[in-house]
TORMIDREN-244160 format. One record per residue (C-alpha): x, y, z. Coordinates in steps of 0.25 Angstrom, whole numbers, padded with zeros to 4 digits, always signed. Each point is the difference from the previous one (the first is absolute). Example, Ala and Ser with C-alpha at 12.3 -4.5 7.8 and 13.67 -1.06 7.14 Angstrom:
+0049-0018+0031;+0006+0014-0002;
This chain:
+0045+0055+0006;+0006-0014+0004;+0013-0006-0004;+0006-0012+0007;+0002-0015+0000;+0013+0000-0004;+0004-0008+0010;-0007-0012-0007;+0006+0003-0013;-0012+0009-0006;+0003+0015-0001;-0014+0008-0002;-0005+0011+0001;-0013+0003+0000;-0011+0012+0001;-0013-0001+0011;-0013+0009+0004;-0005-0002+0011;-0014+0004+0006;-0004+0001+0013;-0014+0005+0009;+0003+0000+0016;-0014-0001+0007;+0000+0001+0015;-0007-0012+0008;+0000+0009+0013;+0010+0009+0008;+0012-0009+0000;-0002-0011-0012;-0001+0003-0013;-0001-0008-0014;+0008+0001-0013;-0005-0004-0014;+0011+0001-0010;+0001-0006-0014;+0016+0000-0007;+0001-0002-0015;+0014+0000-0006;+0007-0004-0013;+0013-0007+0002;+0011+0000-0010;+0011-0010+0001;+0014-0004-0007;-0006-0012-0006;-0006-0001-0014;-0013+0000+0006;-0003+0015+0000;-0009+0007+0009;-0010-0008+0010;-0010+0006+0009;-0003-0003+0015;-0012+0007+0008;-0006-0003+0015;-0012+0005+0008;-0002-0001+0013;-0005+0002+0013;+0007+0006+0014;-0004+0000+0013;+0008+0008+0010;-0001+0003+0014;+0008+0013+0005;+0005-0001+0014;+0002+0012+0003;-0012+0005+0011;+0008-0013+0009;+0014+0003-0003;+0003+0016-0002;-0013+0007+0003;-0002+0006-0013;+0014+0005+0000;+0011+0000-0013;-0001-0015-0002;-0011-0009-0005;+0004-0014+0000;-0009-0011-0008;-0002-0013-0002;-0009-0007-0010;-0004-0010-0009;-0003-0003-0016;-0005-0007-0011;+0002+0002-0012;+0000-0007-0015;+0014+0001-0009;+0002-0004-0014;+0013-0001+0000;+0011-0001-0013;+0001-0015-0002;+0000-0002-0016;+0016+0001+0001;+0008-0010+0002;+0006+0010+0012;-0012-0001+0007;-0010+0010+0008;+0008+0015+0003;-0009+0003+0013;-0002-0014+0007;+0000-0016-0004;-0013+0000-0009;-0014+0005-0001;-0011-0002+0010;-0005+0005+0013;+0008+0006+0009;+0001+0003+0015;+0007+0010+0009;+0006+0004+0012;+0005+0016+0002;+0004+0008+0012;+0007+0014+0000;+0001+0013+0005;-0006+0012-0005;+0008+0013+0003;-0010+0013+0000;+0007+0013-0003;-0011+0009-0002;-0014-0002-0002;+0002-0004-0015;+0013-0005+0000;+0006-0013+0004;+0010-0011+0000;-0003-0014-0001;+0010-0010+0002;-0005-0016+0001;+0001-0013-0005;-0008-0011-0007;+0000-0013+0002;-0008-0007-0013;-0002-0014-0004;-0008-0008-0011;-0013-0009+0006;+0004-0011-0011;+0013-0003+0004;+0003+0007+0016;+0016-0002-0004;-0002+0010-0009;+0002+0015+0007;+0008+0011+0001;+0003+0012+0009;-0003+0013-0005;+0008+0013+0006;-0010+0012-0001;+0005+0014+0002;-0009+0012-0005;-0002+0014+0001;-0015+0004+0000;-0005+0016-0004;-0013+0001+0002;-0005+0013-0008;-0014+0000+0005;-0009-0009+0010;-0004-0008-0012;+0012-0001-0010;+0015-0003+0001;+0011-0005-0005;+0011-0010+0004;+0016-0003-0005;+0003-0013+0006;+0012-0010-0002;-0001-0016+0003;+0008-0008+0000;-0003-0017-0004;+0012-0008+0007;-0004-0014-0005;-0002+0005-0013;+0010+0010+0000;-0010+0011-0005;+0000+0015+0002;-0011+0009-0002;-0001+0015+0000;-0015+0005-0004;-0007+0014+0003;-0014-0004+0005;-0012+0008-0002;-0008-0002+0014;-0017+0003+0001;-0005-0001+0014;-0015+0002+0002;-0005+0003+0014;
């Protein structure tokens, strides 16, 4: 579920899927695949517009330097990615400036209650490779159950500051080991 952009004179609201497979690289690093398709219904006279994105994550968890495989897991990592973004409105794209490439910087914490379930608090910082003065910051917060070694869901929240977007999805999560 999205709704957002308000702030810019659009009020839409929108529904997404999104798709993801964590594969581990090695102890501490791990990569994410995820696709996102949504459809995004604004107060114009357009009607509905899709939007979808697939990329690819890496991420590096720092938790054997810092807390010795304690409660915390901070990370750090990088993306790619391609976005078609809603640009047929005369408002403009919902998630960034336009379609293209995208790069990305996250870092955050991941907090381990049990074994199978977590909190991840973080944030994004993602841009567009055609025009670099087109990014925004993404705030992530998530709470991860993981029923089995291999499957799991996800309710997260994120929050677009420049676009003044909100998003609230449950993830279904697939890990091979």
């Amino acid at each position: 579920m999205a709704d957002g952009g308000k702030g810019k004179g659009i009020d839409a609201d929108g529904d997404f899927l999104n798709l993801s497979a964590n594969s581990p690289a090695s102890d501490s690093a791990d990569f994410n695949l995820y696709f996102s398709y949504g459809n995004v219904d604004r107060n114009s006279t357009s009607g509905s517009d899709s939007s979808w994105e697939l990329g690819l994550d890496f991420i590096y968890h720092y938790d054997e330097y810092v807390f010795q495989n304690g409660m915390f897991r901070p990370f750090a990592g990088v993306g790619l990615s391609y976005l078609s973004d809603i640009d047929s409105t005369p408002s403009g794209s919902f998630r960034m400036g336009d379609d293209g490439f995208t790069w990305k910087f996250l870092a955050g914490t991941e907090i381990l209650f049990t074994d199978y379930l977590s909190m991840s608090i973080g944030g994004n910082f993602k841009g567009l490779w055609s025009d670099f003065g087109e990014n925004d910051f993404l705030l992530d917060i998530g709470l991860s159950w993981w029923i089995t070694d291999v499957h799991g869901v996800a309710l997260e929240y994120n929050h677009a500051f420049d676009q003044e977007v909100d998003f609230i999805g449950l993830k279904y999560l697939y890990s091979w080991q």
